[in-house]
C-alpha positions in Angstrom: 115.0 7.2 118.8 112.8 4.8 121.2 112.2 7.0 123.9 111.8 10.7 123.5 113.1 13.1 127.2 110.6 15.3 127.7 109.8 18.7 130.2 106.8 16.1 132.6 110.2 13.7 132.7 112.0 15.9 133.6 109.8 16.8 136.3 109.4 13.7 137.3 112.9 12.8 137.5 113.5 16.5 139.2 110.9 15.3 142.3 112.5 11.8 143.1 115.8 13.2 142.7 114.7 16.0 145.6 115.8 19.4 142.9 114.1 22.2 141.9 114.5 23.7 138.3 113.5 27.2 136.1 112.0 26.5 133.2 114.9 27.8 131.2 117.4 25.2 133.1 114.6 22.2 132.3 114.5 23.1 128.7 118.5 22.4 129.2 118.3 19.5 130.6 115.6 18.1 128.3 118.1 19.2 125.3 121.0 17.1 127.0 118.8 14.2 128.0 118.0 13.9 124.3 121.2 14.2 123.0 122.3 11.8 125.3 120.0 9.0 124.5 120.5 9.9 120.3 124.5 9.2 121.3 123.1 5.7 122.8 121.1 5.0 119.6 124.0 5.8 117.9 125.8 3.2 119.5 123.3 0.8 119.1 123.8 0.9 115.1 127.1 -0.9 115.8 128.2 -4.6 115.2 129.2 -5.8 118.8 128.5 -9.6 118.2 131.9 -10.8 118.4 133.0 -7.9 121.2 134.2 -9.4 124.4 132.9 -7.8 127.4 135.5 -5.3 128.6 135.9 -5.8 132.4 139.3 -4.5 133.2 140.5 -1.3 131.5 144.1 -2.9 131.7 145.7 -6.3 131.8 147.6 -4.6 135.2 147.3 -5.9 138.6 147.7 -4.1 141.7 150.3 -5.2 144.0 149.6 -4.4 147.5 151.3 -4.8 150.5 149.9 -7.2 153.3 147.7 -5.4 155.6 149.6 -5.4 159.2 148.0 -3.3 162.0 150.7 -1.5 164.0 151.0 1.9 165.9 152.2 4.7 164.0 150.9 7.4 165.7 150.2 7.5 169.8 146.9 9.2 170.9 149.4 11.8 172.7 150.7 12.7 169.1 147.6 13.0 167.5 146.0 15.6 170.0 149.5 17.3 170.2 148.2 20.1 167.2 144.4 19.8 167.5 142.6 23.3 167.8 140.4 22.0 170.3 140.4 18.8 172.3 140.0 17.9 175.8 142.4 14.5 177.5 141.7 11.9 175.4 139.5 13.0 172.1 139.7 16.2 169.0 136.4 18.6 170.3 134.7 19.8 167.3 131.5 21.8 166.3 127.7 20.1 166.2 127.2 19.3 163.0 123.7 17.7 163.2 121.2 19.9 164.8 118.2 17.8 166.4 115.5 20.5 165.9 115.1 19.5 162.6 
């Protein structure tokens, strides 16, 4: 194996990615990590010379309908079950607090 996962990567990792492990759940992750990149070794070991490079998963297309705008629903019909909403728009709770 090239490249060997180990507890100051994990740390390292840890601070860009903004997360906070115990030691115990690092030692995890360092386990996985490994196991992870002996799978990709693994894989590596194979004959993929004459492989074609899979781009679809199936030979399928999608068939989808033209995209026409049109009213389905009026603005009276939307507020008509809202919990809370005032004459013309749904009213709901501050989600972003500015004091931050």
């Amino acid at each position: 194996m090239a490249n060997k996962i180990d507890i100051k990567t994990v740390d390292e990792i840890a601070h860009l990615a903004r997360l906070e492990f115990d030691e115990v759940a690092k030692a995890g992750i360092v386990n996985d990590l490994n196991r992870m990149l002996t799978f990709v070794d693994k894989l590596n070991e194979l004959d993929t010379d004459n492989v074609k490079p899979l781009i679809y998963m199936t030979e399928e297309q999608n068939i989808l309908r033209r995209d026409e705008p049109e009213i389905t629903l009026s603005q009276k019909e939307a507020l008509k079950n809202a919990p809370k909403k005032d004459s013309d728009y749904f009213k709901a709770p501050k989600v972003i607090d500015q004091n931050r």
